[in-house]
Backbone as a chain_set.jsonl record, in Angstrom:
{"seq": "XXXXXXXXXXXXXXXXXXXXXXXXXXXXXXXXXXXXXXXXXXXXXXXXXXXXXXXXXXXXXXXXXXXXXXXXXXXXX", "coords": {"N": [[109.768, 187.564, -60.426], [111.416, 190.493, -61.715], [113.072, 192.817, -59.777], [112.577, 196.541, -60.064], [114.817, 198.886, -62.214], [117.018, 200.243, -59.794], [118.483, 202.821, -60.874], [116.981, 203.782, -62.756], [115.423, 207.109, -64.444], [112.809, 209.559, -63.746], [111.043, 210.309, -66.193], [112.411, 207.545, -67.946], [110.742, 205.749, -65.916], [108.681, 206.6, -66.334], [107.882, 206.226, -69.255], [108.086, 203.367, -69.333], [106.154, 202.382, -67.531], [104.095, 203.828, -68.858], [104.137, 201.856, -71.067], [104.023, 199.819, -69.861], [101.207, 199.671, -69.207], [100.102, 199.837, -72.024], [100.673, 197.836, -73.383], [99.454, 195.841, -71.753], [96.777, 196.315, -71.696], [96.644, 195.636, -74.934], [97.04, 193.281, -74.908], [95.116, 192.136, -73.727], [92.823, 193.041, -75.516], [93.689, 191.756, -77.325], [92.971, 188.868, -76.499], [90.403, 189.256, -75.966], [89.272, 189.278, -78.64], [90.264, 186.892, -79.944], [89.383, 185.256, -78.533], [86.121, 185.72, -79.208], [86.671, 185.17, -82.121], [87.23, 182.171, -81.456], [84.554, 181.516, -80.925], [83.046, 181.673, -83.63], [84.538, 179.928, -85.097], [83.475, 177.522, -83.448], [81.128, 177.564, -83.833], [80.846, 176.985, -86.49], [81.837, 174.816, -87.156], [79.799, 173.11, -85.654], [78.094, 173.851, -87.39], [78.559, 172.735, -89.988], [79.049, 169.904, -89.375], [76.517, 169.315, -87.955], [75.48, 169.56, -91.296], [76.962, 167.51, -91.941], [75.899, 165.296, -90.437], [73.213, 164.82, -91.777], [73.668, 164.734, -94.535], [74.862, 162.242, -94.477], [72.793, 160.532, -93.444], [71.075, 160.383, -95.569], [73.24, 159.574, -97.613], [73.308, 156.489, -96.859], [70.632, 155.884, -96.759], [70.248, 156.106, -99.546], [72.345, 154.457, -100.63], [71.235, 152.283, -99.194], [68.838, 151.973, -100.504], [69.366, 151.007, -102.967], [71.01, 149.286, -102.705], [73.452, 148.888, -102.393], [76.867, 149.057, -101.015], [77.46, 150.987, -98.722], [80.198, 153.184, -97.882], [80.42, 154.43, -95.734], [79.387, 153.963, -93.497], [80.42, 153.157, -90.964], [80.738, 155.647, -89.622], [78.071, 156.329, -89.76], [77.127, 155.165, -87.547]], "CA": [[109.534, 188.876, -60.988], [112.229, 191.296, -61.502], [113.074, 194.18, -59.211], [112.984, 197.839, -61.054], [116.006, 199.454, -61.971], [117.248, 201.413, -59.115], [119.215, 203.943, -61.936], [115.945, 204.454, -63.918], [115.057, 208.102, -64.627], [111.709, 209.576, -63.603], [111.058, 210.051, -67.341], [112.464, 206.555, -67.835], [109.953, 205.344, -65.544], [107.231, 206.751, -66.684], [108.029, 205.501, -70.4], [107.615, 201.891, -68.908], [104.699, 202.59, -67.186], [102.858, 203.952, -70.02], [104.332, 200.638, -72.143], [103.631, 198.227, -69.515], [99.936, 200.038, -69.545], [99.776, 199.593, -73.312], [100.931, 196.197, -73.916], [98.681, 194.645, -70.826], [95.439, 196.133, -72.549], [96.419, 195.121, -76.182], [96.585, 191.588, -74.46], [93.423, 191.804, -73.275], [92.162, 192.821, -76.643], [94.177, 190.104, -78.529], [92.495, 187.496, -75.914], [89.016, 189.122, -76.331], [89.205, 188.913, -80.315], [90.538, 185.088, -79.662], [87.562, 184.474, -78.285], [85.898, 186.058, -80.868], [86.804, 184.446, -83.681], [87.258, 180.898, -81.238], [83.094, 181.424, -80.657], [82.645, 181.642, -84.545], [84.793, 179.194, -85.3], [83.201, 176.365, -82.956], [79.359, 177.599, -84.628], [80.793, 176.987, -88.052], [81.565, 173.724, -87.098], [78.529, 172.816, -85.56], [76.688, 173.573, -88.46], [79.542, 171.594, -90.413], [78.438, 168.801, -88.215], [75.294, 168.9, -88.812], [75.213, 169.187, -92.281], [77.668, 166.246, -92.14], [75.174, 163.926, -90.575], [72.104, 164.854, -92.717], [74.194, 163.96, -95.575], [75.046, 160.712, -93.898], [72.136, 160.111, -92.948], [70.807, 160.738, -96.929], [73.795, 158.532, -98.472], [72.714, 155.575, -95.741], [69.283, 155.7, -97.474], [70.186, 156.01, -101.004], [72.92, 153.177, -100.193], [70.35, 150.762, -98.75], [67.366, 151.662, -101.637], [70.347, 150.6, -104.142], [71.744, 147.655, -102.225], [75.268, 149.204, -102.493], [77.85, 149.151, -99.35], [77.868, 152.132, -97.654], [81.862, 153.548, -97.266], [80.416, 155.474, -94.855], [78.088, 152.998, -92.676], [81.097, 153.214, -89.646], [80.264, 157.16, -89.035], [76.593, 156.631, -89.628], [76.412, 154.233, -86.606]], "C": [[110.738, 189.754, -60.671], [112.269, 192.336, -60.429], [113.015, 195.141, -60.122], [114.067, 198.385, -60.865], [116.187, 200.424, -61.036], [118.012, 202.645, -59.638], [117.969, 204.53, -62.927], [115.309, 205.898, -63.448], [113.858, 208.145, -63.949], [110.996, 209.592, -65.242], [111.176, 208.148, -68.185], [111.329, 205.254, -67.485], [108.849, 205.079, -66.244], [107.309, 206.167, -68.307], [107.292, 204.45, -70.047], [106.873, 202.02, -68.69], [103.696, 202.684, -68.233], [103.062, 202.388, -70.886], [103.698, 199.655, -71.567], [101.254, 198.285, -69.425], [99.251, 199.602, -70.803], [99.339, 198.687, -73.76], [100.34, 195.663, -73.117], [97.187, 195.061, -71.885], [95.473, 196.116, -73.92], [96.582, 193.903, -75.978], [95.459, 191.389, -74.45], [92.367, 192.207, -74.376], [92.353, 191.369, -77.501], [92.873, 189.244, -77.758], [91.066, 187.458, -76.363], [89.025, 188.548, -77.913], [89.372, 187.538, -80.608], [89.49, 184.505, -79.505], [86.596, 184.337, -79.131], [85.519, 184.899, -81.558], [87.047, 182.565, -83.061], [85.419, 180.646, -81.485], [82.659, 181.189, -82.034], [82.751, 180.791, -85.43], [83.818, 177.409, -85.056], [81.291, 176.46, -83.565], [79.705, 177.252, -86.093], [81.007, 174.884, -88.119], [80.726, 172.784, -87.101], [77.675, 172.672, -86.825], [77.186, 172.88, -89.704], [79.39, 170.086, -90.046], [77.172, 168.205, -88.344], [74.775, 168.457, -90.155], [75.934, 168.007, -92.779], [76.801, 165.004, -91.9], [73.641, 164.127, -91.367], [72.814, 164.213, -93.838], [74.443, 162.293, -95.573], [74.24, 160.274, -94.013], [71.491, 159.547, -95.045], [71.2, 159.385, -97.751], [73.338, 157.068, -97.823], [71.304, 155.411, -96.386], [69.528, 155.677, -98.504], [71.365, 154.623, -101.296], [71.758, 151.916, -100.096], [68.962, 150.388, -99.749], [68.242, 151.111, -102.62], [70.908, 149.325, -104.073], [73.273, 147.538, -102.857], [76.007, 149.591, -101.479], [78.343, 150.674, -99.582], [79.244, 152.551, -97.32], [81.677, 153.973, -96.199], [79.734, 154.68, -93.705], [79.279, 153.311, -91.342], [80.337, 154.978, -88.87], [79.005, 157.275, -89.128], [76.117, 155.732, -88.253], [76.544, 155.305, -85.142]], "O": [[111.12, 189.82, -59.503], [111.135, 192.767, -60.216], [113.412, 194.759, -61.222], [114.526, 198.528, -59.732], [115.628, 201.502, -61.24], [118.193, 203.541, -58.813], [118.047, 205.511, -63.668], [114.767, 206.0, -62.348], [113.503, 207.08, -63.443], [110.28, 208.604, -65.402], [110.251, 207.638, -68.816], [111.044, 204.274, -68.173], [108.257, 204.072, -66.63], [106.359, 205.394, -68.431], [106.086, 204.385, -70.285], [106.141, 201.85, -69.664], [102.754, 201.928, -68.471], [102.039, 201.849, -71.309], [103.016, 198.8, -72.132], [100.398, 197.407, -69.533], [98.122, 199.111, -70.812], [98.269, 198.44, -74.316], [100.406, 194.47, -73.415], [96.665, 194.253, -72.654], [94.438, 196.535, -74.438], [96.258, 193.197, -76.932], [94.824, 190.552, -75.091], [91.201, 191.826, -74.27], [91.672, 190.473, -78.001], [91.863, 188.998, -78.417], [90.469, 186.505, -76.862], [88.763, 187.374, -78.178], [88.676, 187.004, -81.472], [88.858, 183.604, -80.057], [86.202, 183.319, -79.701], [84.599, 184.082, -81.597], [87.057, 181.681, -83.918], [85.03, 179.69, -82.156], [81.723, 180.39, -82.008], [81.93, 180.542, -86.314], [83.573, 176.528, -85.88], [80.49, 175.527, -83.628], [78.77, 177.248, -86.895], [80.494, 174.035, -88.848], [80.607, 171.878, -87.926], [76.892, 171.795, -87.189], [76.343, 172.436, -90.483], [79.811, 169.226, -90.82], [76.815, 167.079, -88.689], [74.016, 167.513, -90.372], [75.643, 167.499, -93.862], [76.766, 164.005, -92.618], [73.004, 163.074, -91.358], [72.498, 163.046, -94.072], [74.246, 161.439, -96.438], [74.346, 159.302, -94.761], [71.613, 158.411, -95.504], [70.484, 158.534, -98.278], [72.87, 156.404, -98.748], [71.041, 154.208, -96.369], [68.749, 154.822, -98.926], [71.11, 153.851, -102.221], [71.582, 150.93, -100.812], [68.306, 149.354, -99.868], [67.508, 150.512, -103.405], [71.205, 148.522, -104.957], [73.931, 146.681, -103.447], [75.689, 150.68, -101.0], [79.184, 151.245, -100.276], [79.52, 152.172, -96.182], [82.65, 154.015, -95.446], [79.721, 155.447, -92.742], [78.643, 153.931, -90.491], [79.649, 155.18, -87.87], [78.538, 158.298, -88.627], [74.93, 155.621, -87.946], [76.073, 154.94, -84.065]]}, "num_chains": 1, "name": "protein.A"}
């Protein structure tokens, strides 16, 4: 970590100060909002997921009443 300039103004200072104030809690927004939108992300999946193996599950039955190979039979196991 740097030292502070020993030539910096009081004015000077206080600039930084207020900046380094600024820019730490628009981090800590960015990160919250990250989260955010990571939390909404990983539920969209889920239900991406789900509706992936119902479908599976679906073609796997309409496959086997037909007596036609399954492309999909590896991810239904």
């Amino acid at each position: 970590m740097a030292a502070p300039s020993p030539t910096m103004s009081d004015k000077q200072k206080k600039f930084y100060e207020d900046a380094h104030r600024q820019t730490k809690e628009e981090i800590k927004e960015i990160d919250s909002q990250i989260e955010d939108e990571l939390a909404k992300v990983k539920e969209r999946l889920a239900q991406l997921q789900e509706a992936k193996k119902a479908a599976l599950q679906m073609h796997a039955a309409t496959c086997m009443r037909l007596g036609v190979k399954n492309e999909f039979e590896e991810e239904t196991e």
